[in-house]
C-alpha positions in Angstrom: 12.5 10.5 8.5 16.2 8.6 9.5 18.8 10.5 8.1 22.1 8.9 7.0 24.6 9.1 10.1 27.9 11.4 8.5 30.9 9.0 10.1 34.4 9.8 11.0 37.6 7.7 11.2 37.1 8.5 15.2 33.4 6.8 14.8 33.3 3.9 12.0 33.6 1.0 14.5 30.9 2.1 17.0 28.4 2.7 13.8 29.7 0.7 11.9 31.9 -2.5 12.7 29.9 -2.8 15.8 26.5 -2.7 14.6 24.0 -4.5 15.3 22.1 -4.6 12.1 23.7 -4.1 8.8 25.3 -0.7 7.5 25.2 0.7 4.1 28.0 3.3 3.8 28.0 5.8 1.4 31.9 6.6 0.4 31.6 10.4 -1.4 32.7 13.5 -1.9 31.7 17.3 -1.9 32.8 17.6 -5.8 31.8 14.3 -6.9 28.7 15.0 -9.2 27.4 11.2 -9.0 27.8 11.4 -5.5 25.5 14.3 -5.4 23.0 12.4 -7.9 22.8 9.6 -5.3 22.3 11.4 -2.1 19.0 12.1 -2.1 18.0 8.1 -2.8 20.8 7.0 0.0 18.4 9.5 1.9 15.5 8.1 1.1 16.5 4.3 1.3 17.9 5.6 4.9 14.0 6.4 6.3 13.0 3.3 4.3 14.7 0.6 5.9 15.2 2.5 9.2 15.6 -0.5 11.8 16.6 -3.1 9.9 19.6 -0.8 8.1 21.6 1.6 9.5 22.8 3.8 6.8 25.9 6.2 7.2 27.7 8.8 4.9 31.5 8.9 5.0 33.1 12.1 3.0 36.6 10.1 1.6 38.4 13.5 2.0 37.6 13.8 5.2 38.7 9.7 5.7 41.0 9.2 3.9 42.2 6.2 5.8 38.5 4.8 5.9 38.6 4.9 1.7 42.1 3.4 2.0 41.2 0.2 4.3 38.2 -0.9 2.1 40.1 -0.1 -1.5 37.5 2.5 -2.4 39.1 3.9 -5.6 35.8 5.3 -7.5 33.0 7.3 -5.4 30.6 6.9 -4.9 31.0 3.5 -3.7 28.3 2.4 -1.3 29.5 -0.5 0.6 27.3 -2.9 2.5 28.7 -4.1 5.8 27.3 -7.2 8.1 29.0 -8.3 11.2 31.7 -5.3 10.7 32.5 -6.6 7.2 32.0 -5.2 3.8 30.6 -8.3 2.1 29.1 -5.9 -1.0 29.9 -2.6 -2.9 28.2 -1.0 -5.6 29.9 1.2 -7.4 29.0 4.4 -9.5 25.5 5.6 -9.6 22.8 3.3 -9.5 18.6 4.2 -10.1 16.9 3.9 -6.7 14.9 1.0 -8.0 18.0 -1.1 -9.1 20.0 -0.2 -5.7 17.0 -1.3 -3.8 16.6 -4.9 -5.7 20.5 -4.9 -4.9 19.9 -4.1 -1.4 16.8 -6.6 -1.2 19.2 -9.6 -2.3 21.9 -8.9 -0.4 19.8 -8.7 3.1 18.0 -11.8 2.2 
């Protein structure tokens, strides 16, 4: 099964500005509860729509700068990025079945 890539300041634009096919990142932290709630869907929805989404976990203590860039106030934030540009977040936690109809719209 994919598992979510864990990205640094020194490696979000190789994985993700520079991707190839769209990136959901997954903007958390080790004491964020919700965050821990969600990780085992970003997980699944990572072996899920392996090839046709590359998905990515970025710790925003860890990054601070990354959560800075992209005004990521709340976590977790997942943030859906085409062409190197976040062009949708979903904030909080979300039930698998409503983050995948999410995800469906937004890749068309």
């Amino acid at each position: 099964m994919n598992q979510p890539i864990v990205i640094t300041a020194d490696t979000f634009d190789k994985e993700v500005v520079r991707s190839e096919v769209p990136v959901l990142a997954d903007f958390w932290a080790a004491w964020c509860v919700p965050c821990r709630m969600i990780a085992p869907i970003v997980e699944e929805l990572a072996g899920e729509y392996a090839g046709t989404l590359k998905v990515v976990k970025i710790d925003v203590d860890a990054n601070p700068e990354l959560a800075s860039r992209y005004e990521i106030w709340s976590i977790p934030t997942l943030g859906l990025f085409r062409g190197g540009e976040l062009v949708q977040r979903f904030v909080g936690y979300l039930p698998k079945a409503t983050l995948q109809q999410k995800l469906q719209t937004a890749l068309g």
